[in-house]
C-alpha positions in Angstrom: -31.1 31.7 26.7 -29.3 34.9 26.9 -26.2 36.5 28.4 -26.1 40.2 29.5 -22.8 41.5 30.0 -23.3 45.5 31.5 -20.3 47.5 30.7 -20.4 50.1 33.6 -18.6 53.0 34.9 -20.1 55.8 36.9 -17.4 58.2 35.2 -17.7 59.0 31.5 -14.3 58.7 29.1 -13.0 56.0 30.7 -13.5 53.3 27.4 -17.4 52.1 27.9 -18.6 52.1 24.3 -15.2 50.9 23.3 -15.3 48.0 25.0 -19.2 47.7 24.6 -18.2 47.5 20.4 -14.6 45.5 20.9 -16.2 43.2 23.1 -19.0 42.7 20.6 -17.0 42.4 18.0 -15.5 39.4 19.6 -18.8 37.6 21.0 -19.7 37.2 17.8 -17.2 34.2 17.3 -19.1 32.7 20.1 -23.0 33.5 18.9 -24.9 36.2 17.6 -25.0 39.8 19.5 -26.9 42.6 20.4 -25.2 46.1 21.8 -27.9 48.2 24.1 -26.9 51.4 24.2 -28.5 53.1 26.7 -26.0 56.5 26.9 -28.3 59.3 25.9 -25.3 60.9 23.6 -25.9 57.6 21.6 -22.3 56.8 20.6 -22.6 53.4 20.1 -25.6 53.8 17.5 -23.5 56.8 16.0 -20.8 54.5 15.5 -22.9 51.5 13.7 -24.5 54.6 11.5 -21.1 55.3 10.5 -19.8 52.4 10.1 -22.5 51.5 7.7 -22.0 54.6 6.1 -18.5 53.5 5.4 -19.3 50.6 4.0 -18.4 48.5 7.1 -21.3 47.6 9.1 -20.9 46.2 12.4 -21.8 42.3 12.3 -24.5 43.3 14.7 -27.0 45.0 15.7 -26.8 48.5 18.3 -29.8 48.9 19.7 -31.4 52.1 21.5 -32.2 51.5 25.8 -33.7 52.9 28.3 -34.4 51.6 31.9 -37.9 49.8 31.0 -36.6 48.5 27.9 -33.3 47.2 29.8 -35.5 45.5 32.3 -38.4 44.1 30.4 -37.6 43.8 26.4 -34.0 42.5 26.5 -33.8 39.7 23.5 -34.2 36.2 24.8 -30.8 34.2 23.6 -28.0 35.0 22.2 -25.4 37.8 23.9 -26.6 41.3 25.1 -23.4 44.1 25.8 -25.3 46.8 27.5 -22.9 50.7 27.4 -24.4 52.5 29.7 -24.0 56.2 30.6 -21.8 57.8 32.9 -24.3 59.0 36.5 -27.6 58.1 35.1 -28.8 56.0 38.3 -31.9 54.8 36.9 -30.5 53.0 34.0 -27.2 51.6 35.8 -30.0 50.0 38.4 -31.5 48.4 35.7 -28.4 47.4 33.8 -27.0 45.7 36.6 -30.4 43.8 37.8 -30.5 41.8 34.2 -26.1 41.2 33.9 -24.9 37.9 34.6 -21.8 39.7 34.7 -20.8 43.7 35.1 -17.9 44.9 33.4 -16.2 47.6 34.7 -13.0 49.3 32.5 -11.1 51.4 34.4 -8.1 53.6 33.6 -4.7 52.9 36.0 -4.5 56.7 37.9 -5.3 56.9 41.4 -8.2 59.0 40.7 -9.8 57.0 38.0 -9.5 53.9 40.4 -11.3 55.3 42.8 -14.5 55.7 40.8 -14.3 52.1 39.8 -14.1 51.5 43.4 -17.5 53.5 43.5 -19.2 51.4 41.1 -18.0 47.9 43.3 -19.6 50.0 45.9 -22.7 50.3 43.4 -23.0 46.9 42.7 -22.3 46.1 46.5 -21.7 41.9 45.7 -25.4 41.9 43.8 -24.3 40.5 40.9 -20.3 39.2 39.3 -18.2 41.9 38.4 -14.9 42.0 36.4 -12.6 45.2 36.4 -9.8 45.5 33.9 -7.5 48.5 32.4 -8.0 50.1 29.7 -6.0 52.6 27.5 -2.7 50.7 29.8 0.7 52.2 30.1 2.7 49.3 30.5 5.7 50.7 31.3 5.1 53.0 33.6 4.6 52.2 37.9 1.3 53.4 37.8 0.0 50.7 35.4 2.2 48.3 38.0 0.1 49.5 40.7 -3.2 49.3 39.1 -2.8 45.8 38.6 -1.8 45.2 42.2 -4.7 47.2 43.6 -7.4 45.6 41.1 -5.9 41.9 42.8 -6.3 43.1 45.9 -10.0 44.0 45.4 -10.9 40.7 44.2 -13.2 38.9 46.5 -16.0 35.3 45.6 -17.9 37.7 43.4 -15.3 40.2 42.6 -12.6 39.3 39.5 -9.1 41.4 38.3 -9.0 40.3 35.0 -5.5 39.2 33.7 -6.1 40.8 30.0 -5.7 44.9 29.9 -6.0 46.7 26.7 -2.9 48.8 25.8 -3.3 52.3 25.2 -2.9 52.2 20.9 -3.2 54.8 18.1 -4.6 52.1 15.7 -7.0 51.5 18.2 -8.1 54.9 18.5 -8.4 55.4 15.0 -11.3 53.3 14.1 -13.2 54.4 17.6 -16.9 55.8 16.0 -16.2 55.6 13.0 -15.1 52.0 11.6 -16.0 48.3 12.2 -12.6 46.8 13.9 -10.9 44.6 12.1 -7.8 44.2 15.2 -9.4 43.4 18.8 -6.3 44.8 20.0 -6.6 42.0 22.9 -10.6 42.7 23.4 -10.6 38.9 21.5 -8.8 37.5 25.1 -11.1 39.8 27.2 -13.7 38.1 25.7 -12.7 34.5 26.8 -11.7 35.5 30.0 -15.0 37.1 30.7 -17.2 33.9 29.2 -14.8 31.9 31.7 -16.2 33.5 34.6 -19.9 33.5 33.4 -19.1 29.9 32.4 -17.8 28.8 36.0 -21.0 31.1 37.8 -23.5 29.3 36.1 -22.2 25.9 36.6 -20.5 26.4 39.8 
């Protein structure tokens, strides 16, 4: 039996394919994993290429997607991360049909808030989403805010997850190009978000 976990945003830049990889990366202490990437700029297949180049391969595979394949050749067990694209409508339907859980990584700003507020509207209760922020300033009142206003958008099928992912240089400079070796927190993301698919299917 599989899990699909569908890292969505209808905005590009906001930390998809990072979090598709990170949160990979992490999964694979709990099984073996399989990254969809169904963005036609490829990034996540990009980034395996490279990190093979390098000498690091990712410890799994990235695989191409499309809407059909999302919805009808998914592997059967293990766990699937699907990164989608930014706006393409007919492969965010599919992506969210097959999730047991949608992921949705948002950046704190006002603006950037309000898109993820667009995908909730998207997904409109159809399946379990989690929102969480990515690239966080800590110390500033924006990132205070964010958390407030991702709590208060929680709902039975809605979670604000407690983990966020600080905004980091070393981070940044493995994105595309290296396997990680930190999670840089993506490890706790990871258990929080195999809590909630844990409790859904039991519950």
């Amino acid at each position: 039996m599989s899990t699909v976990i569908t890292v969505l945003n209808p905005k590009g830049g906001v930390s998809k394919t990072v979090t598709s990889i990170f949160l990979a990366t992490a999964l694979t202490d709990h099984g073996t994993v399989t990254v969809v990437d169904a963005d036609p700029q490829a990034s996540a297949t990009e980034w395996a290429f490279n990190a093979e180049d390098a000498g690091q391969p990712l410890p799994f595979s990235v695989v191409p997607g499309s809407a059909a394949t999302i919805r009808r050749a998914l592997p059967h067990d293990g766990f699937i991360v699907i990164d989608t694209p930014p706006g393409v409508a007919e492969v965010l339907d599919a992506a969210t049909e097959v999730a047991d859980i949608v992921v949705i990584p948002t950046m704190q700003s006002s603006l950037e808030l309000t898109r993820a507020w667009s995908a909730l509207d998207a997904i409109d209760g159809t399946t379990v989403a989690a929102l969480f922020l990515a690239r966080a300033e800590t110390g500033s009142t924006t990132f205070r805010l964010a958390r407030s206003a991702l709590q208060e958008a929680t709902s039975e099928s809605v979670y604000a997850l407690e983990t966020f992912i600080p905004k980091r240089e070393a981070l940044r400079q493995v994105v595309g190009i290296a396997r990680p070796t930190e999670l840089h927190g993506y490890d706790k993301l990871a258990d929080e978000i195999l809590g909630i698919v844990e409790r859904q299917q039991h519950g």
